[in-house]
OpenMM code with the backbone's topology and positions (N, CA, C; nanometers):
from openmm import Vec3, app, unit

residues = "UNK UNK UNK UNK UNK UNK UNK UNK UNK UNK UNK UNK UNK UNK UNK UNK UNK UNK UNK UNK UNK UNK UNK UNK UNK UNK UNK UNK UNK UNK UNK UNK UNK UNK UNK UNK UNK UNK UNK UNK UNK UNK UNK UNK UNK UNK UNK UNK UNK UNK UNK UNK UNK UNK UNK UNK UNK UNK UNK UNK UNK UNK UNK UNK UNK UNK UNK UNK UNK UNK UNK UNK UNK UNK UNK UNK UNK UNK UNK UNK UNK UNK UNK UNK UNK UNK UNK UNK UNK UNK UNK UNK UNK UNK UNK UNK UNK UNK UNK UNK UNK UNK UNK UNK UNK UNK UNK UNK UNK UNK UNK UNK UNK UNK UNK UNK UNK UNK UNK UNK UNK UNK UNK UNK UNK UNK UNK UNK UNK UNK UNK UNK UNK UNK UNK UNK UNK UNK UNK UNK UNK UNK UNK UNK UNK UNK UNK UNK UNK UNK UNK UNK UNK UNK UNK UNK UNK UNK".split()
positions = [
    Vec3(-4.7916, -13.1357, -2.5222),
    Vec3(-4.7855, -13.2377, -2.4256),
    Vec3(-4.6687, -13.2098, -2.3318),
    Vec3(-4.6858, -13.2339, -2.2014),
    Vec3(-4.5834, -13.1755, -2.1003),
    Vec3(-4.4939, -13.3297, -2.0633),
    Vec3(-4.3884, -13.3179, -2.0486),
    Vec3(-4.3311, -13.4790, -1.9774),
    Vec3(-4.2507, -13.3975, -1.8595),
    Vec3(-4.3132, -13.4988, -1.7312),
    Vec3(-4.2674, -13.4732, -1.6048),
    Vec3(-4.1790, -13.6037, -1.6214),
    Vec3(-4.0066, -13.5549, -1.5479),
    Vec3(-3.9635, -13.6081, -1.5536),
    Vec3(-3.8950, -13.6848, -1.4078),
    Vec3(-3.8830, -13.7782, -1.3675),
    Vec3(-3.9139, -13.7721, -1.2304),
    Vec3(-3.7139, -13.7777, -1.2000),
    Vec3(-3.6978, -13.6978, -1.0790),
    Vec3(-3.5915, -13.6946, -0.9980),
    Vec3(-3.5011, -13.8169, -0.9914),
    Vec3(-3.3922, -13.8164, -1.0200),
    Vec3(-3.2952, -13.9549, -0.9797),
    Vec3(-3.2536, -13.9154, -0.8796),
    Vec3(-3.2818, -14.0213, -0.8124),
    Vec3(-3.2584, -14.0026, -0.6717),
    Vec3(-3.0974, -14.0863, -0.6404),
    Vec3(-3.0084, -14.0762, -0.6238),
    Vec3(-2.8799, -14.1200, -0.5842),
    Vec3(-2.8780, -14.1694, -0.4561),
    Vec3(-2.8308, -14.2647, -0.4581),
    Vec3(-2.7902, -14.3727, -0.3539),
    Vec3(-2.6947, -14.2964, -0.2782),
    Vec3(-2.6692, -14.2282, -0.1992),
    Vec3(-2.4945, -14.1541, -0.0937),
    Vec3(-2.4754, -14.2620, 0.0191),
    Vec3(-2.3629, -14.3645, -0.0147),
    Vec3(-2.3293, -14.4046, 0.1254),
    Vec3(-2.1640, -14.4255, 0.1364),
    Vec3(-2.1584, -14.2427, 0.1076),
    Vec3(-2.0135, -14.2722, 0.1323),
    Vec3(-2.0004, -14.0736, 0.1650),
    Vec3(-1.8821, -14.0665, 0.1862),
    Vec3(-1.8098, -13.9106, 0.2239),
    Vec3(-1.7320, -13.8738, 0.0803),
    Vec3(-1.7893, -13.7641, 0.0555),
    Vec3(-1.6653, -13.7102, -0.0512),
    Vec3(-1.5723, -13.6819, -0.0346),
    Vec3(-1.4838, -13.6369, -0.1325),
    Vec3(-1.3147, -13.6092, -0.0996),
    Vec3(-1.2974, -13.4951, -0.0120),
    Vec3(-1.4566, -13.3651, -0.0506),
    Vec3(-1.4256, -13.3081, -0.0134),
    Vec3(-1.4131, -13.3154, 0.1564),
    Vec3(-1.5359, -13.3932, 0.2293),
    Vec3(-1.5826, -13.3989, 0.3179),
    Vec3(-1.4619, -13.4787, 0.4123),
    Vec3(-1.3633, -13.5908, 0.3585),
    Vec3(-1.2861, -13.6313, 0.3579),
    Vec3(-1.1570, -13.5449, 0.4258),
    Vec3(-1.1646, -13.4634, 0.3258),
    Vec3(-1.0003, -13.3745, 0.3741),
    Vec3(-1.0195, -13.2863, 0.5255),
    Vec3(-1.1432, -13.1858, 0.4917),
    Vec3(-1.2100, -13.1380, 0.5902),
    Vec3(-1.1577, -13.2278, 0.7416),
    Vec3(-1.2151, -13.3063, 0.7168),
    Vec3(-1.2035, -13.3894, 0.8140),
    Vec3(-1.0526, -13.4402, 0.8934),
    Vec3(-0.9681, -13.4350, 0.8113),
    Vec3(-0.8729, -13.4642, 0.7987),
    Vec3(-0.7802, -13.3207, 0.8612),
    Vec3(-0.8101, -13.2066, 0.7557),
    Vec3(-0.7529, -13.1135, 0.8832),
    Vec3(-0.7438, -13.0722, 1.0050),
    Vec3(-0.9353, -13.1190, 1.0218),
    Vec3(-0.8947, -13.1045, 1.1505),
    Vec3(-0.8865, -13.1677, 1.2756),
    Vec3(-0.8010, -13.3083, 1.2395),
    Vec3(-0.7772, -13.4163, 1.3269),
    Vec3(-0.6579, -13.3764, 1.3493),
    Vec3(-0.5847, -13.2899, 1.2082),
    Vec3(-0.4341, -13.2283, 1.1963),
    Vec3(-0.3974, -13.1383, 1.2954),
    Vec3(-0.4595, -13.0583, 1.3122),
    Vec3(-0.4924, -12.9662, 1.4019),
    Vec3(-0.4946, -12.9455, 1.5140),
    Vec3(-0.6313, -13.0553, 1.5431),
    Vec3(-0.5886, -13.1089, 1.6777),
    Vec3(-0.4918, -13.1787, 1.7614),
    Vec3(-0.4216, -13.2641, 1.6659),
    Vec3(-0.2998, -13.3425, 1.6805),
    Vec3(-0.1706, -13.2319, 1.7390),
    Vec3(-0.1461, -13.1060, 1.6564),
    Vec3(-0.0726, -13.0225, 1.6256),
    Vec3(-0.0677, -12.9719, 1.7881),
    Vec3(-0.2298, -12.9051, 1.8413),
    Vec3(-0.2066, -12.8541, 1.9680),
    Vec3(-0.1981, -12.9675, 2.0698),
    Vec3(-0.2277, -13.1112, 2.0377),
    Vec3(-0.2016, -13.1781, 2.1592),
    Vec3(-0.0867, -13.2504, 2.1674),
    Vec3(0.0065, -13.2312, 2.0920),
    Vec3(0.1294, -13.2723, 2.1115),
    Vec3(0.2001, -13.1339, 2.1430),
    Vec3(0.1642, -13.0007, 2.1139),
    Vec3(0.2821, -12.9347, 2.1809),
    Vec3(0.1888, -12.9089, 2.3491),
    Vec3(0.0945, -12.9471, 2.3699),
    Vec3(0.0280, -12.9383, 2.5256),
    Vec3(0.1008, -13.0440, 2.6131),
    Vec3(0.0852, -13.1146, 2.5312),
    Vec3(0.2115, -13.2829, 2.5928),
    Vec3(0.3440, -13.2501, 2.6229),
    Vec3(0.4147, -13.1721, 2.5292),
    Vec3(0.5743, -13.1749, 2.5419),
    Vec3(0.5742, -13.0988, 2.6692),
    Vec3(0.4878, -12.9732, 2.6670),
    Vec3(0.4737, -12.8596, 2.7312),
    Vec3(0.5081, -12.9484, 2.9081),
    Vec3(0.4086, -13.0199, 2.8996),
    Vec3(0.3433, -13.0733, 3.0440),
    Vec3(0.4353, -13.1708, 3.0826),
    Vec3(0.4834, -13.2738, 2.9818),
    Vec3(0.6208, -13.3545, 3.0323),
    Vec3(0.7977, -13.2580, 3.0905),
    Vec3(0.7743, -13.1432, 2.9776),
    Vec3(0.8716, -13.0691, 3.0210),
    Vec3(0.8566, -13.0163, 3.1871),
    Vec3(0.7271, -12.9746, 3.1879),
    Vec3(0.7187, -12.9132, 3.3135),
    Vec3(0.7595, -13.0004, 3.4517),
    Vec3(0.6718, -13.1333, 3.4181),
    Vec3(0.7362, -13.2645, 3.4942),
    Vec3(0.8743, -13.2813, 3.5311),
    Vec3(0.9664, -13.2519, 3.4313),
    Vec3(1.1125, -13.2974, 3.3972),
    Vec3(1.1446, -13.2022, 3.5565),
    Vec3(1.0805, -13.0549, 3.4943),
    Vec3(1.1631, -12.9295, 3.6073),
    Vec3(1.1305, -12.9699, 3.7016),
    Vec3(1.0012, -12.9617, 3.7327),
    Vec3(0.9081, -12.9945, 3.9047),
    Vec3(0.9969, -13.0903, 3.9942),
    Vec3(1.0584, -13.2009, 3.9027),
    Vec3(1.1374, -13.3147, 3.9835),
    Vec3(1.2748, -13.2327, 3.9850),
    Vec3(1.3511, -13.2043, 3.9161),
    Vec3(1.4792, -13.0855, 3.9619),
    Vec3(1.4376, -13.0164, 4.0737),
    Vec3(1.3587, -12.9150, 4.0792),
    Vec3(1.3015, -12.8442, 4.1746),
    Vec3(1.3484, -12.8846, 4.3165),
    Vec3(1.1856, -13.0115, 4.2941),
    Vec3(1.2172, -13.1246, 4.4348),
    Vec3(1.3283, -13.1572, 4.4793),
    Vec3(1.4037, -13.1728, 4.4010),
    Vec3(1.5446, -13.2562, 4.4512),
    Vec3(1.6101, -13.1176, 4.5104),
    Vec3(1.5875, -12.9922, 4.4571),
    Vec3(1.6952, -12.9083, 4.5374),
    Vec3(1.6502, -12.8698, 4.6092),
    Vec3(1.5127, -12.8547, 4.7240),
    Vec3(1.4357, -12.8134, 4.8052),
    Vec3(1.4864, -12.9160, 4.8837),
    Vec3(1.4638, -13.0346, 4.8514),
    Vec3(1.4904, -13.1299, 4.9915),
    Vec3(1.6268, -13.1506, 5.0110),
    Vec3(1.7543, -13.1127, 4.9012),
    Vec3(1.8875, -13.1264, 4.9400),
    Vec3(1.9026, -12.9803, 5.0488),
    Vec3(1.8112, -12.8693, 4.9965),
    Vec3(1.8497, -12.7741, 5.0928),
    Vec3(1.8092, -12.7691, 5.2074),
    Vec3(1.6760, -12.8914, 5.2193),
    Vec3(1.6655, -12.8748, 5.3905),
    Vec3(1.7722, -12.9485, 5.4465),
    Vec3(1.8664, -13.0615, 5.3803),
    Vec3(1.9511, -13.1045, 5.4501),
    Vec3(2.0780, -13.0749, 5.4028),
    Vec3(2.0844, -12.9288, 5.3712),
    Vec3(2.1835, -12.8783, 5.3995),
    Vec3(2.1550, -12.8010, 5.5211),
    Vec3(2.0637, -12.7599, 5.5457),
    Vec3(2.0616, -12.6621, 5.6609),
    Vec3(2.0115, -12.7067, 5.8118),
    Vec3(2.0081, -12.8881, 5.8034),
    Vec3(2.0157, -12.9474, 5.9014),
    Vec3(2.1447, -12.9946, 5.9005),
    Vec3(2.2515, -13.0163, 5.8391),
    Vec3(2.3644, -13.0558, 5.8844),
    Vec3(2.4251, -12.9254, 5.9222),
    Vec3(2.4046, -12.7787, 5.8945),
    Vec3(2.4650, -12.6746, 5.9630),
    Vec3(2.4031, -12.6703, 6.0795),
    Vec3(2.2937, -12.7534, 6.0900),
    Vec3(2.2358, -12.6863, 6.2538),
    Vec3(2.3244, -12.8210, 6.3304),
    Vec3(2.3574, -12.9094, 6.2945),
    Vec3(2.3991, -13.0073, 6.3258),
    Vec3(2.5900, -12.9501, 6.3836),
    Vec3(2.6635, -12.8946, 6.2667),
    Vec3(2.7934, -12.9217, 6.3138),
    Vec3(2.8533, -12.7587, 6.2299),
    Vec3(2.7639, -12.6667, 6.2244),
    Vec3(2.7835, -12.5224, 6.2263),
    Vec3(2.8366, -12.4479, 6.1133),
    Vec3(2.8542, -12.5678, 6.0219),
    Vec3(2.9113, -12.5617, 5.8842),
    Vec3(2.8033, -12.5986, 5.7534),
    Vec3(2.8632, -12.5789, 5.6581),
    Vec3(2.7344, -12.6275, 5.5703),
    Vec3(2.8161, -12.7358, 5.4666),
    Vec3(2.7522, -12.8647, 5.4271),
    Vec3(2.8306, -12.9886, 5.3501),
    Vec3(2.9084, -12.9380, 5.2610),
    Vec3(3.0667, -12.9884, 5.2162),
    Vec3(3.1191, -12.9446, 5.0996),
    Vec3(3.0666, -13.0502, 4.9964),
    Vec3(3.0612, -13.1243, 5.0241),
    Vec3(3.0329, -13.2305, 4.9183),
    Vec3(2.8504, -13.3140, 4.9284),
    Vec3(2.8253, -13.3999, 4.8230),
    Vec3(2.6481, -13.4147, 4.8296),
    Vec3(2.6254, -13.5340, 4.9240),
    Vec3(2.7653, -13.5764, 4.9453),
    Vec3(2.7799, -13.7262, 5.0248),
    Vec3(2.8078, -13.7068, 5.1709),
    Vec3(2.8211, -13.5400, 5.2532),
    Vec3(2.8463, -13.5624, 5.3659),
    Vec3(2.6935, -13.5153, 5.3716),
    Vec3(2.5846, -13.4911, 5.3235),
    Vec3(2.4424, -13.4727, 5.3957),
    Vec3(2.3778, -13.5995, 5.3723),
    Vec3(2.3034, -13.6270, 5.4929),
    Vec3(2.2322, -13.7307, 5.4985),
    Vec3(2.1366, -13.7622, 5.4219),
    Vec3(2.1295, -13.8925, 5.3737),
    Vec3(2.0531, -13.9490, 5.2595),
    Vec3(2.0750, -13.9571, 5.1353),
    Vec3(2.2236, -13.8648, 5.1061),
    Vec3(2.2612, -13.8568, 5.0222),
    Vec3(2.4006, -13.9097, 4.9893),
    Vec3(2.4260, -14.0175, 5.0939),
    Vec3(2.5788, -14.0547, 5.0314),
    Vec3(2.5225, -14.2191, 4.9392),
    Vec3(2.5884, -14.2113, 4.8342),
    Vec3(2.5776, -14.3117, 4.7397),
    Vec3(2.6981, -14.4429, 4.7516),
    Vec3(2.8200, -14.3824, 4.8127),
    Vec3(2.9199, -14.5039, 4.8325),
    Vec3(3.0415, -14.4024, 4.7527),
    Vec3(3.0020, -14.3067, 4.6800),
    Vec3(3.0967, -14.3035, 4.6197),
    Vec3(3.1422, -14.1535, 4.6306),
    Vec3(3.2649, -14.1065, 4.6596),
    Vec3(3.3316, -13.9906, 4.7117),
    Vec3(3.2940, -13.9062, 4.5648),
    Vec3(3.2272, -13.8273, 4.5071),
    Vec3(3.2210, -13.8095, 4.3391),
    Vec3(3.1609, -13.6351, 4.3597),
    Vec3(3.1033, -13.5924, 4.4543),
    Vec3(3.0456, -13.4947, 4.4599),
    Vec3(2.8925, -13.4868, 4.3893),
    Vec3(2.8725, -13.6127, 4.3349),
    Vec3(2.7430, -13.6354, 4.2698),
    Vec3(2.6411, -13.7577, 4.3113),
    Vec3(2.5054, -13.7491, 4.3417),
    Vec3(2.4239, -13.8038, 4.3380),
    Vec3(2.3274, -13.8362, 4.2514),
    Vec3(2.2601, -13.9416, 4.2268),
    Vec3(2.1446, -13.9355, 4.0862),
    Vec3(2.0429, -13.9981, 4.1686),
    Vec3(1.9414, -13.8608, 4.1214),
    Vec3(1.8372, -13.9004, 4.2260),
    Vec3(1.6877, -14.0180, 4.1767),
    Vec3(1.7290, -14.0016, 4.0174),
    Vec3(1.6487, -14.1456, 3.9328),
    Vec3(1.7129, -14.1605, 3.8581),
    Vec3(1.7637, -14.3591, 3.9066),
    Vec3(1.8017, -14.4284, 3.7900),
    Vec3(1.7182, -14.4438, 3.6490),
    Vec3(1.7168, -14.3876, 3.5679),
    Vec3(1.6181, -14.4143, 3.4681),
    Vec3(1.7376, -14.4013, 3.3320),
    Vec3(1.6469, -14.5094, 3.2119),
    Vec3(1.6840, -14.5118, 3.1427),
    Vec3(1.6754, -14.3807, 3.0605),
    Vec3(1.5630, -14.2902, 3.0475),
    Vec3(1.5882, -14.2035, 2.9736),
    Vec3(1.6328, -14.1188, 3.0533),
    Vec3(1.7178, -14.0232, 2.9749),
    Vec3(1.8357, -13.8894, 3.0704),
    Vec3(1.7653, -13.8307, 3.0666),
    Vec3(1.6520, -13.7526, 3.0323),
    Vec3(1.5370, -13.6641, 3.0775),
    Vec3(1.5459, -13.6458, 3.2474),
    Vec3(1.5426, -13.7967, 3.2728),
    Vec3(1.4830, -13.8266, 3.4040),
    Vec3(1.6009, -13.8336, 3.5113),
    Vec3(1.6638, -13.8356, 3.4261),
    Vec3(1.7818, -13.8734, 3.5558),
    Vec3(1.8657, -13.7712, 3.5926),
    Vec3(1.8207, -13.7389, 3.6923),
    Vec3(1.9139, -13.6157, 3.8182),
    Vec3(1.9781, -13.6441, 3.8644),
    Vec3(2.1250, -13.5320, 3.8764),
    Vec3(2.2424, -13.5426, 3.9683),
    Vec3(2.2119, -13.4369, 4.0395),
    Vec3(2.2693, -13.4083, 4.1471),
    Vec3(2.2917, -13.3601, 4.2641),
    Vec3(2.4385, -13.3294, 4.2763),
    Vec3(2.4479, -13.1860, 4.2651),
    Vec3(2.6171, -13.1497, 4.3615),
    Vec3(2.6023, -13.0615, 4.4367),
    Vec3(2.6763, -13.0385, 4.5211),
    Vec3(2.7084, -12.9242, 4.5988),
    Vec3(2.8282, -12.8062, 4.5392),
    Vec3(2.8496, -12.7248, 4.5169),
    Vec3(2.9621, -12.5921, 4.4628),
    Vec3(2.9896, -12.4554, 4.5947),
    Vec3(3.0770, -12.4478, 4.5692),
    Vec3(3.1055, -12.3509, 4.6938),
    Vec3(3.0531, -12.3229, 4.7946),
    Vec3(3.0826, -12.4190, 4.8668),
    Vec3(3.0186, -12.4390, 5.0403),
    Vec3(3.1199, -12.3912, 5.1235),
    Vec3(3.0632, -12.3045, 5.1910),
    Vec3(3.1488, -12.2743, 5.3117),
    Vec3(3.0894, -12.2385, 5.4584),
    Vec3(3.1438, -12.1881, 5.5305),
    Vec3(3.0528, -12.1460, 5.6610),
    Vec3(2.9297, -12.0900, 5.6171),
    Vec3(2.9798, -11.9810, 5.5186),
    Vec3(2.8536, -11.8621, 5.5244),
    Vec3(2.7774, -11.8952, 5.3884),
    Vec3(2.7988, -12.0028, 5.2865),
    Vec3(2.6451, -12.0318, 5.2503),
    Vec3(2.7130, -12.1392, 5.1536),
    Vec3(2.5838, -12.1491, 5.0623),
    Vec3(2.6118, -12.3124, 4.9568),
    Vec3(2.5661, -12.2983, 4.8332),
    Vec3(2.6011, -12.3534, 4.7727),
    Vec3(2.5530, -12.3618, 4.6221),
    Vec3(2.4850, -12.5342, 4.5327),
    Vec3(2.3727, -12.5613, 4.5307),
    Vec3(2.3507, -12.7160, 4.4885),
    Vec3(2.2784, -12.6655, 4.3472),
    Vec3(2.3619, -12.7778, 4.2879),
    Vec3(2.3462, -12.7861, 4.1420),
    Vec3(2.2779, -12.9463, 4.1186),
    Vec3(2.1174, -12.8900, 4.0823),
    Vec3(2.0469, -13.0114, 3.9931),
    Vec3(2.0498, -12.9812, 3.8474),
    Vec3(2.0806, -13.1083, 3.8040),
    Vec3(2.0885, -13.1314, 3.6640),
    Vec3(2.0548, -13.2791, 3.5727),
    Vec3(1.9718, -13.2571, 3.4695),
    Vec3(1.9892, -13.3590, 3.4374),
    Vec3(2.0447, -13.4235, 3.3324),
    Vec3(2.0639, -13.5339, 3.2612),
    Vec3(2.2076, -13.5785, 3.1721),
    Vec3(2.1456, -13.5852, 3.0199),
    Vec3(2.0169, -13.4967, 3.0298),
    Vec3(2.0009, -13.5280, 2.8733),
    Vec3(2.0515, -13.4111, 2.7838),
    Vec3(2.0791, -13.4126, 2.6855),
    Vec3(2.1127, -13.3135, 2.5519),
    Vec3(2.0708, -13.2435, 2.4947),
    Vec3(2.1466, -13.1320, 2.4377),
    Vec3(2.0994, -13.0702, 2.3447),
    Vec3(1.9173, -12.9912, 2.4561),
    Vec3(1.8259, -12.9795, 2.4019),
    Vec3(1.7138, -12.8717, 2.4253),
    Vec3(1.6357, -12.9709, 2.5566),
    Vec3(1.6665, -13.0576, 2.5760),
    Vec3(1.6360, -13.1756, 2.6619),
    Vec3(1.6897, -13.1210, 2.8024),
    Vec3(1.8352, -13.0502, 2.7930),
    Vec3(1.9278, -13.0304, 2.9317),
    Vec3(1.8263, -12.9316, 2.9775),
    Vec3(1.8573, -12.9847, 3.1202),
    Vec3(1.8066, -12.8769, 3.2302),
    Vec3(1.8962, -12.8494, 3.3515),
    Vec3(1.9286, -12.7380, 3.4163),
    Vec3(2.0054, -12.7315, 3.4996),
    Vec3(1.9576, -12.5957, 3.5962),
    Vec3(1.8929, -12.6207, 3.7427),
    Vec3(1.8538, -12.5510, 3.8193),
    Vec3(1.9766, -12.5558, 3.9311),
    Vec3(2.0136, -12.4029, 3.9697),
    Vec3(2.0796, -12.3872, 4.0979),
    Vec3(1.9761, -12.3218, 4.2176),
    Vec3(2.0675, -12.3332, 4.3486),
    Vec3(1.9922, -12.3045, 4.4330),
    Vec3(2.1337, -12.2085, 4.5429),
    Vec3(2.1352, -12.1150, 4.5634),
    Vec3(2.2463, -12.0508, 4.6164),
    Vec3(2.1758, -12.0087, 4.7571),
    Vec3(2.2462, -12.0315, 4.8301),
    Vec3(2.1762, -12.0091, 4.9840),
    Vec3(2.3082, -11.9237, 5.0691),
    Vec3(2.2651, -11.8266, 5.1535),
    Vec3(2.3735, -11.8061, 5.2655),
    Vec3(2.2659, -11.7643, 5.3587),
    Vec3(2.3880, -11.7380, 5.4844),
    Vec3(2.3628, -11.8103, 5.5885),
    Vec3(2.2770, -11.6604, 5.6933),
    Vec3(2.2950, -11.5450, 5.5825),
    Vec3(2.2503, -11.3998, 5.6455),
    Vec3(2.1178, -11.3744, 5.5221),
    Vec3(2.0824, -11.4587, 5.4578),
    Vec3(2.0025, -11.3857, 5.3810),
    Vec3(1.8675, -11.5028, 5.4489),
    Vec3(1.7461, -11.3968, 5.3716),
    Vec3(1.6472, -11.4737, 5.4672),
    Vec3(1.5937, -11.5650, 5.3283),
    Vec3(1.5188, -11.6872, 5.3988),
    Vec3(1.4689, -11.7753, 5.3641),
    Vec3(1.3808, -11.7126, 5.2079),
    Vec3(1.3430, -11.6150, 5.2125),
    Vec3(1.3414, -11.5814, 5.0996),
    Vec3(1.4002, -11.5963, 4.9526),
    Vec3(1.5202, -11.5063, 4.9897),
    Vec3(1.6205, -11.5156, 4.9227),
    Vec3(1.6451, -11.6380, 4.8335),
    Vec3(1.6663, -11.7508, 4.8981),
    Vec3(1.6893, -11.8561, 4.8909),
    Vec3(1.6193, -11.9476, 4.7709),
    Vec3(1.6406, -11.8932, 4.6532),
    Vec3(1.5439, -11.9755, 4.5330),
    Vec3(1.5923, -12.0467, 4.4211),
    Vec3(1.5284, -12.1415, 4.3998),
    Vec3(1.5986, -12.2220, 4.2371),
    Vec3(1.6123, -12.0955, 4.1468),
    Vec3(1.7363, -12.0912, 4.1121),
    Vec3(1.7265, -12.0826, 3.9661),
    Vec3(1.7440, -12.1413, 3.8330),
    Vec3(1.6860, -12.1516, 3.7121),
    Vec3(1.6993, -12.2163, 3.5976),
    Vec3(1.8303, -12.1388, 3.5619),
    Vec3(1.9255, -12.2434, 3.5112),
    Vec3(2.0507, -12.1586, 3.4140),
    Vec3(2.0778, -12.2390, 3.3331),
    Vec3(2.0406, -12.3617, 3.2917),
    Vec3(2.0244, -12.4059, 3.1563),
    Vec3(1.8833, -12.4719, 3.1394),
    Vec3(1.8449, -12.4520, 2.9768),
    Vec3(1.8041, -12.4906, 2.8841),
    Vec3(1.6340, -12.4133, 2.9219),
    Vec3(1.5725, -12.4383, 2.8482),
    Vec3(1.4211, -12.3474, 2.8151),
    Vec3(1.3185, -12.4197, 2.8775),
    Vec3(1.2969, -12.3566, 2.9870),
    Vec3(1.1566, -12.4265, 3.0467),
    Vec3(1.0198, -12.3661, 3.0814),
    Vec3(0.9214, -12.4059, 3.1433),
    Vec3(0.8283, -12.3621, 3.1084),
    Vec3(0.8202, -12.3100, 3.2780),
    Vec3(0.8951, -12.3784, 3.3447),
    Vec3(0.8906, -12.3075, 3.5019),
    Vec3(0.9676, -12.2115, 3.5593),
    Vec3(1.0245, -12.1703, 3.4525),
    Vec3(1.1561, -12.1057, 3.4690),
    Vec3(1.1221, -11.9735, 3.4858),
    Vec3(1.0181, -11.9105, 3.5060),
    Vec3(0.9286, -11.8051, 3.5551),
    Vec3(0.8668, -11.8112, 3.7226),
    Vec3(0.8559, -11.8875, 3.7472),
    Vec3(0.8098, -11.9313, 3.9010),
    Vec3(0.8367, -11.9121, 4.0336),
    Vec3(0.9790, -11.8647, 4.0356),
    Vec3(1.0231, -11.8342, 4.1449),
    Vec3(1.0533, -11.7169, 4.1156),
] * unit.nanometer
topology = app.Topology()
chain = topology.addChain("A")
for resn in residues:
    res = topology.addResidue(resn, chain)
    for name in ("N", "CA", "C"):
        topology.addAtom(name, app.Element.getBySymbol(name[0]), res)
């Protein structure tokens, strides 16, 4: 005599552990590359605004030489840029986090060229500090940010 025995059929309304973890890595994963794509892209932000600020301090440095044949010693004799206060420094965003907040100086200005230093006030791997060195015989070329502190991602660009 033969006995057919019929199939138990199991109820599944759930995920196993294994299916579970799986899952789990690779939310990990993804997490992993989209937070260093984030830092990446806020960092880049941080520079782009340094940048800005020393492009437009250098067009008005080189409108106050067309102006009075000299180039500003300080960030408060070019226009738009005096704050009230004799300091050699400007901050070009009040912001609470120092990421964000840029100063502005000027360094060895003389007839024949200038030096503006953007920087901003945060710490440690956070600092950033782009110069911009200009004279008055080299051509517009010449004339480029450089990164000289801290690790950025634009710091290849010019």
């Amino acid at each position: 005599m033969v006995i057919f025995l019929k199939p138990t059929v199991r109820n599944k309304k759930g995920f196993s552990l294994i299916e579970l973890m799986v899952a789990i890595a690779i939310i990990a994963v993804l997490a992993a590359v989209a937070t260093r794509w984030y830092r990446n892209y806020t960092r880049s932000s941080f520079e782009s605004d340094l940048i800005q600020a020393l492009l437009a301090a250098r067009v008005a440095q080189e409108q106050y030489r067309a102006e009075r044949g000299t180039y500003a010693a300080t960030i408060e004799d070019l226009p738009r840029y005096n704050d009230g206060e004799e300091d050699n420094s400007f901050v070009i965003h009040e912001d609470k986090d120092a990421r964000r907040r840029i100063v502005l100086r000027v360094e060895d200005a003389d007839d024949d060229g200038y030096t503006i230093v953007a920087e901003n006030e945060a710490e440690g791997e956070w600092h950033l500090e782009w110069r911009l060195s200009c004279s008055r015989d080299e051509p517009d070329e010449a004339c480029t940010p450089v990164q000289t502190a801290g690790t950025g991602v634009l710091k290849n660009v010019f």
